[in-house]
C-alpha atoms as a printed R data frame, in Angstrom:
    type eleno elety resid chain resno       x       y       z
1   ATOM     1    CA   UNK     A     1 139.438 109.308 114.228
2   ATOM     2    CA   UNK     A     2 136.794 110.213 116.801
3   ATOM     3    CA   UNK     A     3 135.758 107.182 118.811
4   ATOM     4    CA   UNK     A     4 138.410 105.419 121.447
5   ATOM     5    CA   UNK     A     5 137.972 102.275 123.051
6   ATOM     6    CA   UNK     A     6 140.423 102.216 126.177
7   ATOM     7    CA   UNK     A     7 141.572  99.547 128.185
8   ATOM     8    CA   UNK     A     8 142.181  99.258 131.986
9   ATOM     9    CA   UNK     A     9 145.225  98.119 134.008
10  ATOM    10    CA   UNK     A    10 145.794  96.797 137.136
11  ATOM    11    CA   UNK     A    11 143.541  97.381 139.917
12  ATOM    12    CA   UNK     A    12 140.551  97.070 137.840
13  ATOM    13    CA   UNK     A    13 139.895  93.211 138.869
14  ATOM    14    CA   UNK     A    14 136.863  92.060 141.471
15  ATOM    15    CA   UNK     A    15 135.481  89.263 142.628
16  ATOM    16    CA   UNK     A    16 132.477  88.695 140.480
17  ATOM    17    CA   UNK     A    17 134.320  90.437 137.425
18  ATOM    18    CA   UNK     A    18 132.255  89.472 134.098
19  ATOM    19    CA   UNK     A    19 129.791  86.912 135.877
20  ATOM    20    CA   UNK     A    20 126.684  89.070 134.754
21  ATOM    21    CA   UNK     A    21 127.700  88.860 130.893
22  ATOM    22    CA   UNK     A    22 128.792  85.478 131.034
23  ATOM    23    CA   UNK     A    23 125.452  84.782 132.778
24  ATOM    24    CA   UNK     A    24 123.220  86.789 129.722
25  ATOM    25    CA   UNK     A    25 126.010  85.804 127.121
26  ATOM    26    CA   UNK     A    26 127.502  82.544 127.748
27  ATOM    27    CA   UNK     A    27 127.054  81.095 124.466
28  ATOM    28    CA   UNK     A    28 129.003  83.856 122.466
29  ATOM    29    CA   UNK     A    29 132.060  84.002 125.069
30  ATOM    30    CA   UNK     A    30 131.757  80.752 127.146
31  ATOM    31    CA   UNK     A    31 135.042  79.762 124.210
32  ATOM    32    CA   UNK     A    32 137.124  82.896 125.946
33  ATOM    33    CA   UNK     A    33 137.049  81.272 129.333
34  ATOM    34    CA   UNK     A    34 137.755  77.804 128.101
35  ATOM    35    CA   UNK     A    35 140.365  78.967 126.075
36  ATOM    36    CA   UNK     A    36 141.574  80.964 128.940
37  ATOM    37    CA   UNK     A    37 141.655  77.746 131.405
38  ATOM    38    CA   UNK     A    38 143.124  75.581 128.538
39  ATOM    39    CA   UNK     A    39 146.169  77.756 127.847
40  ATOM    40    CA   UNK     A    40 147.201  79.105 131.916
41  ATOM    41    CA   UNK     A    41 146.699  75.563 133.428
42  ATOM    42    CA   UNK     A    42 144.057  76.411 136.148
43  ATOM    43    CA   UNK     A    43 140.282  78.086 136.559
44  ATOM    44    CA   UNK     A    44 140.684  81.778 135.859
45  ATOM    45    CA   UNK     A    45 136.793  81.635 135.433
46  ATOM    46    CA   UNK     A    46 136.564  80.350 138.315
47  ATOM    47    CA   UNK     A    47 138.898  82.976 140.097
48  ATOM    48    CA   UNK     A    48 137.135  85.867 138.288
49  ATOM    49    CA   UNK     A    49 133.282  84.611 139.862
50  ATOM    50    CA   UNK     A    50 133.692  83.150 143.038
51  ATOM    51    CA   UNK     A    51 137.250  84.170 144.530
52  ATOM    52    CA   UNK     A    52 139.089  84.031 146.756
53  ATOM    53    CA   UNK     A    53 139.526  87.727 146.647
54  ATOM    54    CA   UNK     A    54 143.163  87.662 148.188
55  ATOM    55    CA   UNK     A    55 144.266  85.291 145.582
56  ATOM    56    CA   UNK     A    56 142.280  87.667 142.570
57  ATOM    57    CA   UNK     A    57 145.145  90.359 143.693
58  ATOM    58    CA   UNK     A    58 147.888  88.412 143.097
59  ATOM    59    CA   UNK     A    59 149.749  90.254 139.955
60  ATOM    60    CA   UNK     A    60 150.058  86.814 138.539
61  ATOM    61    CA   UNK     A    61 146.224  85.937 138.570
62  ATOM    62    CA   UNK     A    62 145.053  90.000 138.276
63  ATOM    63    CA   UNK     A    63 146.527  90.602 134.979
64  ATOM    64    CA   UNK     A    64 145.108  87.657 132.726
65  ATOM    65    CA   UNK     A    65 142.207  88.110 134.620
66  ATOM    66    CA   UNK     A    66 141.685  92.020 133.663
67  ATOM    67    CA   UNK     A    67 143.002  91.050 130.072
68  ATOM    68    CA   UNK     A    68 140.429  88.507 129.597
69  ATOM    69    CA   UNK     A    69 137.674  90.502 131.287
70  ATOM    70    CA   UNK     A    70 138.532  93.114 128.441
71  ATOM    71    CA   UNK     A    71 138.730  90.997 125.475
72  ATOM    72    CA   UNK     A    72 135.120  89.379 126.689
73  ATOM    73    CA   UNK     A    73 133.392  92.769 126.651
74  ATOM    74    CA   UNK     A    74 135.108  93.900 123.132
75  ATOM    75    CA   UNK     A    75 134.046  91.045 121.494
76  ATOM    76    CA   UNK     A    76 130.541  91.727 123.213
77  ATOM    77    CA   UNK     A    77 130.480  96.006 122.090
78  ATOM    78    CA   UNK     A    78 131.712  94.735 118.597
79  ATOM    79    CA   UNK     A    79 129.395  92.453 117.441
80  ATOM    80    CA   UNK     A    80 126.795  95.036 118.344
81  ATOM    81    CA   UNK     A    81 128.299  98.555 117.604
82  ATOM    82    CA   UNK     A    82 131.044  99.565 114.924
83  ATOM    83    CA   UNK     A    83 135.077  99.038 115.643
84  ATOM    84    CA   UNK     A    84 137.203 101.621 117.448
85  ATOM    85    CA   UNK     A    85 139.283 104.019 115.751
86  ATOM    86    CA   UNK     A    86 142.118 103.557 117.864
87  ATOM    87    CA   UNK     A    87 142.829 101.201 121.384
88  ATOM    88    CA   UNK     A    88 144.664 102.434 124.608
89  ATOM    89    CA   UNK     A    89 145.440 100.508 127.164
90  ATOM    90    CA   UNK     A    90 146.567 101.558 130.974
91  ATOM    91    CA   UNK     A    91 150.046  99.567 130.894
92  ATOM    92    CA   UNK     A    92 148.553  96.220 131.127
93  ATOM    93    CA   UNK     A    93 145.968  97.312 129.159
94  ATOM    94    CA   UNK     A    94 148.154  97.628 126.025
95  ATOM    95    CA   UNK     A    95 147.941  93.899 126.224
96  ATOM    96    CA   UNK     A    96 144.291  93.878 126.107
97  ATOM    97    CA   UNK     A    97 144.313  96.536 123.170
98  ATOM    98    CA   UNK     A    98 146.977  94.626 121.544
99  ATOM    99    CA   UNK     A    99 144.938  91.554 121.627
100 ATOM   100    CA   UNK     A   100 141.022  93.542 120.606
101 ATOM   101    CA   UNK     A   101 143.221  94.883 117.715
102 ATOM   102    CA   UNK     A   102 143.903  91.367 116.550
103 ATOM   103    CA   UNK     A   103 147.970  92.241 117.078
104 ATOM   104    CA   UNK     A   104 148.532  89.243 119.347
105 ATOM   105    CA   UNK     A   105 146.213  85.968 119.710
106 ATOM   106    CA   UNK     A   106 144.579  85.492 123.200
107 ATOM   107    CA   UNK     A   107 146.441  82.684 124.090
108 ATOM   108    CA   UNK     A   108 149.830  84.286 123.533
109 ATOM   109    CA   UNK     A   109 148.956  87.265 125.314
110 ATOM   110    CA   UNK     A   110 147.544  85.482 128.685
111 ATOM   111    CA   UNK     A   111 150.826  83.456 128.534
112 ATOM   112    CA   UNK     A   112 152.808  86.410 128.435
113 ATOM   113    CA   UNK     A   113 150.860  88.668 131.021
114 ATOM   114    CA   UNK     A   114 150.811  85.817 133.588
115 ATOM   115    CA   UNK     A   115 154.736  85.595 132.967
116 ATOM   116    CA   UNK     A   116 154.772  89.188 133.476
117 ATOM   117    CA   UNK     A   117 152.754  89.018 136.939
118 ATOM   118    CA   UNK     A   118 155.066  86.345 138.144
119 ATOM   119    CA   UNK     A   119 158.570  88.085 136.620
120 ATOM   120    CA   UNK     A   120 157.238  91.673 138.583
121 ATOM   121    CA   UNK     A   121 156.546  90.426 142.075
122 ATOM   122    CA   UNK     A   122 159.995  88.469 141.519
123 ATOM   123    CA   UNK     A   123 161.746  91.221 140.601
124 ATOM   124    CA   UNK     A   124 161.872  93.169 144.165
125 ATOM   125    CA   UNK     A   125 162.084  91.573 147.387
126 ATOM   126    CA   UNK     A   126 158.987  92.747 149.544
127 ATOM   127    CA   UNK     A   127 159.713  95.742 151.425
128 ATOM   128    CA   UNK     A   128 161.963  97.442 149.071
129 ATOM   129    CA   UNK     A   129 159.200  99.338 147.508
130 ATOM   130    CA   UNK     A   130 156.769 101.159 147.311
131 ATOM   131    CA   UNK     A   131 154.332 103.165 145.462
132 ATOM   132    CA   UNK     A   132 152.624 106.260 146.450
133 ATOM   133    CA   UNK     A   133 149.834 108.288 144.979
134 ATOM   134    CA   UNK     A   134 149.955 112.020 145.148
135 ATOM   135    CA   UNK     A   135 146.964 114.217 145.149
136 ATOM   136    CA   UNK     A   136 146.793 117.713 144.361
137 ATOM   137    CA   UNK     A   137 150.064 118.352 143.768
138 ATOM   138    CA   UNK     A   138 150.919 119.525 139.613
139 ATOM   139    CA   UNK     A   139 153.546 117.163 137.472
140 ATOM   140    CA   UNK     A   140 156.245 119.708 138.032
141 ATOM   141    CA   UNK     A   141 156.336 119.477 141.616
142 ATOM   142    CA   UNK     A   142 156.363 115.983 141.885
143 ATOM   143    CA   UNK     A   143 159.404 115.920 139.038
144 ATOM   144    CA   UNK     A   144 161.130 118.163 141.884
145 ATOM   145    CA   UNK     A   145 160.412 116.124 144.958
146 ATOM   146    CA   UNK     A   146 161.307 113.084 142.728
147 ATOM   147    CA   UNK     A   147 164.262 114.560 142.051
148 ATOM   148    CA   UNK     A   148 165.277 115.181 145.485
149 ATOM   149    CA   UNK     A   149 164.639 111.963 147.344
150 ATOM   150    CA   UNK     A   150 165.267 109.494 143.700
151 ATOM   151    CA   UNK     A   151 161.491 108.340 143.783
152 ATOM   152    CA   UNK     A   152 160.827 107.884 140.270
153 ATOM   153    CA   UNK     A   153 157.253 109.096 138.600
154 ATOM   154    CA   UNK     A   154 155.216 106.125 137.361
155 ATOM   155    CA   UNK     A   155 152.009 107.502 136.279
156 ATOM   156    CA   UNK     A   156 150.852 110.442 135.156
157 ATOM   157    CA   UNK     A   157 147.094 109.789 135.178
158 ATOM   158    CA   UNK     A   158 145.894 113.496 135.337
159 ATOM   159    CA   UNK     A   159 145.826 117.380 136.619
160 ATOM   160    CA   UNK     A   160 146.854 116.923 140.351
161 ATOM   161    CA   UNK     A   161 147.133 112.476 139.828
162 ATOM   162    CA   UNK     A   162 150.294 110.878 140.003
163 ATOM   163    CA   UNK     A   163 151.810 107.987 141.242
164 ATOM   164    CA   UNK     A   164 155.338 107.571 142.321
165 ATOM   165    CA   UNK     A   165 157.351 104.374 142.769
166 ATOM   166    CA   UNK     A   166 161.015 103.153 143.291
167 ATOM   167    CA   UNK     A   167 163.053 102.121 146.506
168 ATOM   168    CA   UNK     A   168 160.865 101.883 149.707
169 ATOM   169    CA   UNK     A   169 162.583 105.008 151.469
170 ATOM   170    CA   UNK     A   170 163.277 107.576 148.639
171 ATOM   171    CA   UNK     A   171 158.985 106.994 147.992
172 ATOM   172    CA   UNK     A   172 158.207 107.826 151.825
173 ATOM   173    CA   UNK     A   173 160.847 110.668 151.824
174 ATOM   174    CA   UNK     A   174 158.942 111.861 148.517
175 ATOM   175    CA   UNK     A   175 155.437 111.016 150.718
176 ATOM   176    CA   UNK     A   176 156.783 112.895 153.247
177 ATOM   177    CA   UNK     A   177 157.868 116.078 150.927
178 ATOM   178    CA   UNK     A   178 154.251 116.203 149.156
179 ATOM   179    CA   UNK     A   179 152.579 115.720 152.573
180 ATOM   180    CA   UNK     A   180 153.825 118.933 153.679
181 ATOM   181    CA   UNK     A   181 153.504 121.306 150.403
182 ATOM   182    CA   UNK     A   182 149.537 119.813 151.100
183 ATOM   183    CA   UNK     A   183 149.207 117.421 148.820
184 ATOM   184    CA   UNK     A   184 147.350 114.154 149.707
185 ATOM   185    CA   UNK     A   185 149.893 111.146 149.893
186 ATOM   186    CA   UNK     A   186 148.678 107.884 149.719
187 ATOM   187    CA   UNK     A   187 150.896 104.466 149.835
188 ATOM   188    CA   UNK     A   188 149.420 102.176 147.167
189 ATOM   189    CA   UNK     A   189 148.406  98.430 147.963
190 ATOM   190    CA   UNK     A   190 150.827  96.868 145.499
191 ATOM   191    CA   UNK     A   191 152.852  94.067 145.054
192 ATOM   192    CA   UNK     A   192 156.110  96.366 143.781
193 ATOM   193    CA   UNK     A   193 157.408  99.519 142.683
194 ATOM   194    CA   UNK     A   194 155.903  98.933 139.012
195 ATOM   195    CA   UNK     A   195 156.956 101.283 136.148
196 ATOM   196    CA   UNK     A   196 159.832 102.377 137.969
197 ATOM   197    CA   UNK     A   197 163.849 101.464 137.167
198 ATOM   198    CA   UNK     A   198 163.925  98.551 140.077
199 ATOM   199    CA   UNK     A   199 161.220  96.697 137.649
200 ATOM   200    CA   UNK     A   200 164.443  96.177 134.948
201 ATOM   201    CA   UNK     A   201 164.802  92.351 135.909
202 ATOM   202    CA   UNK     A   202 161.454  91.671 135.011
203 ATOM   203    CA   UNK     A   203 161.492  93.564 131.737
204 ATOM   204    CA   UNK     A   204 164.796  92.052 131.108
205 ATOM   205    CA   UNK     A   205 163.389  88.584 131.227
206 ATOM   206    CA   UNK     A   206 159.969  89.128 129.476
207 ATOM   207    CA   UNK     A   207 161.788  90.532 125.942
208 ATOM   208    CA   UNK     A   208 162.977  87.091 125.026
209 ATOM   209    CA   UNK     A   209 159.038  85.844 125.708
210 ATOM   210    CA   UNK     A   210 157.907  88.922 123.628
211 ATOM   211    CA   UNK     A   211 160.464  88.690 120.837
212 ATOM   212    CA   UNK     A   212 159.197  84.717 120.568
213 ATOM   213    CA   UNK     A   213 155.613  85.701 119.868
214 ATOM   214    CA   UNK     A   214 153.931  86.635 116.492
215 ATOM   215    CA   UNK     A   215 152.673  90.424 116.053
216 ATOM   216    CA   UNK     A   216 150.051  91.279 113.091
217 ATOM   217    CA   UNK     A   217 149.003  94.313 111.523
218 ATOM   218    CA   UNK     A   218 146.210  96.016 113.630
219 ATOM   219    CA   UNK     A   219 142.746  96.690 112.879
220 ATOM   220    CA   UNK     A   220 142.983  99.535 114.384
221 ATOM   221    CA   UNK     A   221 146.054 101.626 115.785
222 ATOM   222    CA   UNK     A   222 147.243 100.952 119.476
223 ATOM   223    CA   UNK     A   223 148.532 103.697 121.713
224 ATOM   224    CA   UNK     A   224 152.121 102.390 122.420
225 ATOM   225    CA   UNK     A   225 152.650 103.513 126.826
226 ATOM   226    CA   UNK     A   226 156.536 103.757 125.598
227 ATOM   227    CA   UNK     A   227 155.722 106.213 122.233
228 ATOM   228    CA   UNK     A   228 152.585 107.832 123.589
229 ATOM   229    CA   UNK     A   229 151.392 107.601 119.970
230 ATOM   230    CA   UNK     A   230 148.846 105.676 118.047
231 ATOM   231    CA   UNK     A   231 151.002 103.218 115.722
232 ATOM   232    CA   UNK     A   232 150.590 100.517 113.126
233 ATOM   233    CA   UNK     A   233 153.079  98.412 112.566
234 ATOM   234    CA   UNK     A   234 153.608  95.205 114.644
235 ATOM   235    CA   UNK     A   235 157.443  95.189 114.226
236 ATOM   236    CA   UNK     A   236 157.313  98.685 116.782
237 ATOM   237    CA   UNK     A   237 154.883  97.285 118.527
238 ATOM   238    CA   UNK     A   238 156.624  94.415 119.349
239 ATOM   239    CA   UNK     A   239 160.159  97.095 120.426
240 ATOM   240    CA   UNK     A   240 157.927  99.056 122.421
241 ATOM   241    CA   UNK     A   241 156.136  96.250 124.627
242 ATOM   242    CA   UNK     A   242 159.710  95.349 125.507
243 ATOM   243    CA   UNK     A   243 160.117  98.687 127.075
244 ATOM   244    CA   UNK     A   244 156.651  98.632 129.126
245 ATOM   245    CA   UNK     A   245 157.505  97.773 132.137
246 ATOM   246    CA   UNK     A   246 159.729 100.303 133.493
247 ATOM   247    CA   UNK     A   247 158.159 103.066 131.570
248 ATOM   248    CA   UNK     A   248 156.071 105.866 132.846
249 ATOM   249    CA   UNK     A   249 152.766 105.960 132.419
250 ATOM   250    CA   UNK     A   250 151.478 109.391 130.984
251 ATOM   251    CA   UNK     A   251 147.992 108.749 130.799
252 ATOM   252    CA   UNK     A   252 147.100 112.132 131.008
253 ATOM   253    CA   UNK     A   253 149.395 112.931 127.667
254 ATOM   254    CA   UNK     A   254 147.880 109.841 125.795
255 ATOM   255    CA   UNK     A   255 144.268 111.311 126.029
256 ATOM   256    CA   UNK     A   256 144.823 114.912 125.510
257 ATOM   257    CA   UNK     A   257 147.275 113.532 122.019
258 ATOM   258    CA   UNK     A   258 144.456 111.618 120.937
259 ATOM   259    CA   UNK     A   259 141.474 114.240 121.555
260 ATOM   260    CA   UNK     A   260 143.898 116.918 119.221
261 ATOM   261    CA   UNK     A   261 143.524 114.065 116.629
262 ATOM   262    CA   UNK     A   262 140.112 114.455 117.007
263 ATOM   263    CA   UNK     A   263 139.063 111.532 119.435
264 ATOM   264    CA   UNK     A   264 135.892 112.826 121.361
265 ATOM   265    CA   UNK     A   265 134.311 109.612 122.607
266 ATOM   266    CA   UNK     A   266 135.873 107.307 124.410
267 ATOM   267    CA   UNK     A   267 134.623 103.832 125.922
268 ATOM   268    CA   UNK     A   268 136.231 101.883 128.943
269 ATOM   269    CA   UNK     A   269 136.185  98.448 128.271
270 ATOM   270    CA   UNK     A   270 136.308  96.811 131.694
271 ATOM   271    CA   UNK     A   271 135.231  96.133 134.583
272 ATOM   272    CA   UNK     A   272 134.213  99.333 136.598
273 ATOM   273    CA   UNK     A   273 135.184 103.117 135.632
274 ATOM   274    CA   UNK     A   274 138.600 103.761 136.570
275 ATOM   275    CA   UNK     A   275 139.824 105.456 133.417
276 ATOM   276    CA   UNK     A   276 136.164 106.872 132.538
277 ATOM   277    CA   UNK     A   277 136.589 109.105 135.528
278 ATOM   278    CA   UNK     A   278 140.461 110.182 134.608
279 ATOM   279    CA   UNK     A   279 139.278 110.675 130.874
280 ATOM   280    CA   UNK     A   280 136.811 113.619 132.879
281 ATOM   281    CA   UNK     A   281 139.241 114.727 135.014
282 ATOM   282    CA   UNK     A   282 141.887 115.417 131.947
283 ATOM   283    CA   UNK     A   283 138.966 117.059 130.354
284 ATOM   284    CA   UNK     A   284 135.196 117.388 131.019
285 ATOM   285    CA   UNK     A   285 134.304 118.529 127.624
286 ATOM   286    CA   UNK     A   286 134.807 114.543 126.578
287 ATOM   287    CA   UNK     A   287 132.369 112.026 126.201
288 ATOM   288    CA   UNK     A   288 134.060 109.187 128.245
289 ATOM   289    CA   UNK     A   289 131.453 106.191 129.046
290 ATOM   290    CA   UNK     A   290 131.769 103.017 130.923
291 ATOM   291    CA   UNK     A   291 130.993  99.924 129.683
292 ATOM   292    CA   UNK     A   292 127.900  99.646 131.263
293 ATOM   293    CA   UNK     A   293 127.160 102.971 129.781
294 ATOM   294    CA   UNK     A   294 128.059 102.190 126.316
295 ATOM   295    CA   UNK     A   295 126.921  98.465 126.108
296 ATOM   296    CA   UNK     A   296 123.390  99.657 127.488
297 ATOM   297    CA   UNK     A   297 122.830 101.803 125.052
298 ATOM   298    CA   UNK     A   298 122.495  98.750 122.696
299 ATOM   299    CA   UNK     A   299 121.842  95.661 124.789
């Protein structure tokens, strides 16, 4: 196992997302978009190349959006460099990898990860919470403040990166805390306190949508965000999704298990470099390219 195709999560999406490829590549992924529009009911393409931006951000319209924007470059890398040995996704992402690993068909997947857009910002009136990134401050540390004020970790993405969520005031008493052992303590633009406990309604209501869908062998093995493992068999698969939502994130734990089981490149396979950047920051000694990087080198 050395090379890793990775997948990113929300956040990732832009105005404009894709428009170059589809521009130079329409006629091998012009049948993504369509089949895209044909299954959601309304002009993701559209949203994805033109805008509006505020309505691009809505969790709803962000997360088929980045999940098609994914599957479009895969299919694009593949049919002009060899498969992955393994797929990880950043929490949404797992949908993407799920769906590049031929575990779930597009259409079911963009069904279920605009259901899952919808059933999150649902699930917590605006204003109850938050999210918070904290800067410079270790994983210990943040487990104590957390523990403290009942903020809850969400994502681990690496040394001195985490993001807290939960209930609006236990995240700005945790703010607060990190602000003054010197950490930098940002409040995330988000729509809700995702991958925290207060996210249990919407996980709740999208394991009946998951348990109706049909799961395949992979061609390659997907990181699981629940398991923090590679695995194979669509029956887990299918257990862990159900758990996504309020899980934690450890990004930083899913690249440093996959590098001891000899993973040393890794390619992001969306739009910009989010995770190519956390991939250095976990460790510089791996090869971690963008998509623009990796696709380059054999357009």
């Amino acid at each position: 196992m050395t090379l890793a195709f990775v997948y990113p999560g929300q956040g990732s999406q832009g105005v404009g997302m894709g428009k170059d490829l589809y521009d130079r590549f329409s006629s091998e992924v012009a049948g993504l978009y369509e089949r895209a529009n044909g299954v959601l009911g309304f002009d993701l393409r559209h949203l994805m190349f033109e805008g509006p931006e505020d309505e691009l951000r809505l969790t709803e319209i962000a997360q088929p959006a980045i999940l098609l924007d994914s599957v479009v470059r895969h299919e694009l890398l593949t049919q002009r460099t060899p498969p992955p040995d393994v797929g990880v996704g950043h929490s949404l992402g797992e949908y993407s990898a799920l769906v590049c690993a031929g575990v779930i068909e597009l259409e079911d997947a963009l069904r279920l990860v605009h259901k899952r857009g919808q059933l999150m910002q649902e699930a917590v009136p605006v204003g109850e919470g938050a999210m918070v990134a904290i800067m410079k401050l270790d994983r210990d540390h943040v487990e104590a403040i957390c523990e403290q004020t009942g903020a809850e970790v969400a994502n681990v993405n690496g040394p001195g990166q985490i993001a807290i969520s939960g209930r609006y005031e236990a995240v700005m008493q945790a703010k607060e805390m990190a602000a003054q052992r010197r950490a930098r303590a940002i409040e995330l633009d988000v729509s809700g306190p995702f991958h925290s406990t207060m996210m249990q309604p919407a996980e709740d209501r999208l394991k009946p949508e998951i348990e109706a869908v049909d799961f395949h062998p992979p061609r390659f093995p997907v990181v699981s965000t629940v398991s923090g493992r590679p695995e194979s068999d669509p029956g887990r698969l299918k257990a862990l999704l159900g758990e996504q939502i309020t899980a934690q994130v450890r990004w930083m734990d899913y690249v440093q298990t996959l590098k001891d089981q000899g993973v040393s490149k890794w390619v992001e396979v969306g739009h910009g470099e989010v995770l190519t950047r956390l991939i250095r920051r976990v460790d510089r000694t791996l090869e971690a390219l963008t998509f623009a990087d990796a696709f380059g080198d054999v357009a």
